[in-house]
PAZAPA-4460 file (N, C-alpha, C; in steps of 0.05 Angstrom, whole numbers, plus 32768, in hexadecimal, padded with zeros to 4 digits):
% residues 81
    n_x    n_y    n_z   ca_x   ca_y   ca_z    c_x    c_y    c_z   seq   type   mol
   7FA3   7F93   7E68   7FA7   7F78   7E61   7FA0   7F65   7E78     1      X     A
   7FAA   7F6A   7E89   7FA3   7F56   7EA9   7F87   7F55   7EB1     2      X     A
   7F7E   7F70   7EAF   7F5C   7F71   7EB8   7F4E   7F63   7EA6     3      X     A
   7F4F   7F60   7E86   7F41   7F49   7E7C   7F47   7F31   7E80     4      X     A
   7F62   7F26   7E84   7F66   7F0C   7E8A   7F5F   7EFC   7EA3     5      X     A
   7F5C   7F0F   7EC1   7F58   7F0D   7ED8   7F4A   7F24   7EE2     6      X     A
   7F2E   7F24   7EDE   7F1E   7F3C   7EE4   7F1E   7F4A   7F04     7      X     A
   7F25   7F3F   7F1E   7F32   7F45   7F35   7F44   7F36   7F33     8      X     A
   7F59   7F3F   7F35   7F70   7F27   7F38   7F77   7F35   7F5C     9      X     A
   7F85   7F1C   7F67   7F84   7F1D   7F7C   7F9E   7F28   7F84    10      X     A
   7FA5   7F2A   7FA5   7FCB   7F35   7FA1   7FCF   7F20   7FA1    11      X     A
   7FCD   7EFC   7FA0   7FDC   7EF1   7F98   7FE7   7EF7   7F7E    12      X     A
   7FD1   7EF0   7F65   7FCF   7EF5   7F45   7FE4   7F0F   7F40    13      X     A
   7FE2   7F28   7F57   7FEE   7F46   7F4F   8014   7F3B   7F5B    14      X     A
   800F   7F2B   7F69   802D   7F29   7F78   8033   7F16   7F5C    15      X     A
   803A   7F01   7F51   8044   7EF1   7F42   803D   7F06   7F26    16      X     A
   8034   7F21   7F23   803A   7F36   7F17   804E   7F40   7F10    17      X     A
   8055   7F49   7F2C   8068   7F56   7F34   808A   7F4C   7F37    18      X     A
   807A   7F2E   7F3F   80A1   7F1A   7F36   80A1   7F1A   7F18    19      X     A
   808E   7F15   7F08   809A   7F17   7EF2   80A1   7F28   7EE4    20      X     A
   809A   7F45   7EEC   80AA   7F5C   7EE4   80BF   7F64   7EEC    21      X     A
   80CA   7F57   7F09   80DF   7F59   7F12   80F0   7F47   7EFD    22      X     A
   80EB   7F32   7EF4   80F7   7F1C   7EE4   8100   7F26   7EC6    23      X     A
   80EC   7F3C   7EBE   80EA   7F38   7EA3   80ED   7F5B   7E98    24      X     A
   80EC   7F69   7EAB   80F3   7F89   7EAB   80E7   7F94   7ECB    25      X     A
   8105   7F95   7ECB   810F   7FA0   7EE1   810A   7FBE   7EEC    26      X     A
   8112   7FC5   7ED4   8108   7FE3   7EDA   80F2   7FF0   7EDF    27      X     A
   80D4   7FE2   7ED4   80C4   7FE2   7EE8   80BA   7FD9   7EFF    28      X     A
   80D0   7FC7   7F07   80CE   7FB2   7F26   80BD   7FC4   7F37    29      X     A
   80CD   7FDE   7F3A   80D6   7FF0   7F55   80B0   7FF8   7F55    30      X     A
   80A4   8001   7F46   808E   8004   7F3F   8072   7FF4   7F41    31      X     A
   8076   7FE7   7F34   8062   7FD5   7F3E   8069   7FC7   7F59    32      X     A
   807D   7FC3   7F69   8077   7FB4   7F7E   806F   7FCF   7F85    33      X     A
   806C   7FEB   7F89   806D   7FFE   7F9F   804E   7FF9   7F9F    34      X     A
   803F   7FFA   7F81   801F   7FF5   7F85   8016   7FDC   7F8D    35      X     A
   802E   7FC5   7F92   8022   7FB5   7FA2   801D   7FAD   7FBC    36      X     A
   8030   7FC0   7FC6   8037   7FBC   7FE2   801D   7FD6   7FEB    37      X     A
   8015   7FE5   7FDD   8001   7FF7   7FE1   7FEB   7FE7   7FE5    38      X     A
   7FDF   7FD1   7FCE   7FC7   7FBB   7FD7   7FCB   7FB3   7FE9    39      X     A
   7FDF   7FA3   7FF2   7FE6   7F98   8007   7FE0   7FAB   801E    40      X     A
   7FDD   7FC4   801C   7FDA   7FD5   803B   7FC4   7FD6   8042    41      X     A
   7FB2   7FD2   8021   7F9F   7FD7   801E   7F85   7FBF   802F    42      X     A
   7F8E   7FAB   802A   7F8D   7F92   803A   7F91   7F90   8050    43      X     A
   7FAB   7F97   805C   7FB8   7F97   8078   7FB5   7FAA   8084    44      X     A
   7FA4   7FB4   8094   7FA6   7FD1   809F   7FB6   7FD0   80B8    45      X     A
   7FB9   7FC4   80CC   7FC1   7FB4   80D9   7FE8   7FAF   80D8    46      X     A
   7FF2   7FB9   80B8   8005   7FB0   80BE   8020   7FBC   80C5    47      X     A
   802F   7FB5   80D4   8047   7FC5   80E7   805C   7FCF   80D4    48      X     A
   8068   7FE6   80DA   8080   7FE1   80CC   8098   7FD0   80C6    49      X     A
   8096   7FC2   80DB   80AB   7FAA   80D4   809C   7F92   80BC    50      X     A
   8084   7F8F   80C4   8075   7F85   80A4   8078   7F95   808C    51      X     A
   807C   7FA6   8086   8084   7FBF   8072   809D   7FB8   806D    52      X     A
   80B0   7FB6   8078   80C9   7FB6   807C   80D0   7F9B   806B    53      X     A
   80C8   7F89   8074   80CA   7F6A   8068   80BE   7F68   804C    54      X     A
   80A6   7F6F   804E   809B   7F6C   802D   80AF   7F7F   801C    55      X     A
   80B6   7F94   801F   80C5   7FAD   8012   80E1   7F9D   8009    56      X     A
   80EF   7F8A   8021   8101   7F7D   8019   80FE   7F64   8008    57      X     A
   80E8   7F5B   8010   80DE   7F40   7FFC   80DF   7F4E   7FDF    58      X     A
   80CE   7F59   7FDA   80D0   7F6A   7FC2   80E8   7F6D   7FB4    59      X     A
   80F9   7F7E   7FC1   8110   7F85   7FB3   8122   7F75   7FAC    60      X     A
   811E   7F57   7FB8   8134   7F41   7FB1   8124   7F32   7F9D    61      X     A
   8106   7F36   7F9E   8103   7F28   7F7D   8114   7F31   7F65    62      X     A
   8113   7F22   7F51   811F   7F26   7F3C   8143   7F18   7F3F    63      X     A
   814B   7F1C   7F56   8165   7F11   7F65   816A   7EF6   7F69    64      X     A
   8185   7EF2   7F78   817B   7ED8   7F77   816E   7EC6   7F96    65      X     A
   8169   7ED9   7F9F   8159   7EC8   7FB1   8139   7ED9   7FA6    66      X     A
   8131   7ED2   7F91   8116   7EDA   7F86   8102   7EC0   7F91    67      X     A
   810E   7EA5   7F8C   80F7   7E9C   7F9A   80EF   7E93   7FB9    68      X     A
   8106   7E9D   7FC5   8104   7EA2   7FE3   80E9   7EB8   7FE5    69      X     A
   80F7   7ECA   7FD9   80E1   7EE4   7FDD   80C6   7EDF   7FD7    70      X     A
   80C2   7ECD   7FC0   80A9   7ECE   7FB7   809A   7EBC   7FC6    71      X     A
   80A3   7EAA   7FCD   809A   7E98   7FDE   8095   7EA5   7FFC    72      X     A
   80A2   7EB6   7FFF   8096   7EC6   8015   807E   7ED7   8013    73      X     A
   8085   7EE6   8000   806D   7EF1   7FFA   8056   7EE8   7FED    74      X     A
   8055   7ED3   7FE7   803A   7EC2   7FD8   802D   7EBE   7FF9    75      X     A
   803F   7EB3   8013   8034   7EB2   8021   8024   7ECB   8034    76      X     A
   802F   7EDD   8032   8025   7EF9   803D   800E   7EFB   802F    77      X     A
   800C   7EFC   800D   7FF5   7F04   8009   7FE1   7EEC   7FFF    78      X     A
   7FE5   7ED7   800D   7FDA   7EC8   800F   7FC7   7EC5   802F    79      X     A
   7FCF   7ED5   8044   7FC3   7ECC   8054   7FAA   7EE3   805B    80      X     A
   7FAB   7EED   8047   7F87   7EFD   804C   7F71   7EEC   804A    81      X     A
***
């Protein structure tokens, strides 16, 4: 469904994905962020574990209520490729 609507979608497009499945079924949250944070490595080669560390936590407080703390963090992470 996504690949026809957005033929590359970007990790921004895949991150605002991923909050809304945190938002809207949860139970696949845990999942799709794991394949996102995988693009994201994919992109970042470069990046430390304490960057791991932070996105992993950004992640997991989507859906919560500091969801748009997080997302706003993370729109900027994968915003700055």
């Amino acid at each position: 469904m996504l690949r026809s609507e957005i033929p590359r979608p970007t990790l921004v497009d895949l991150l605002e994905l991923v909050a809304l499945i945190a938002v809207k079924d949860p139970r696949r949250h845990g999942r799709a962020a794991a394949r996102w944070v995988q693009r994201w490595l994919e992109r970042e080669p470069d990046a430390t574990v304490d960057d791991i560390a932070y996105v992993a936590v950004s992640l997991q407080a989507l859906g919560g209520r500091r969801h748009g703390d997080a997302l706003a963090a993370l729109r900027d992470i994968a915003a700055s490729r």
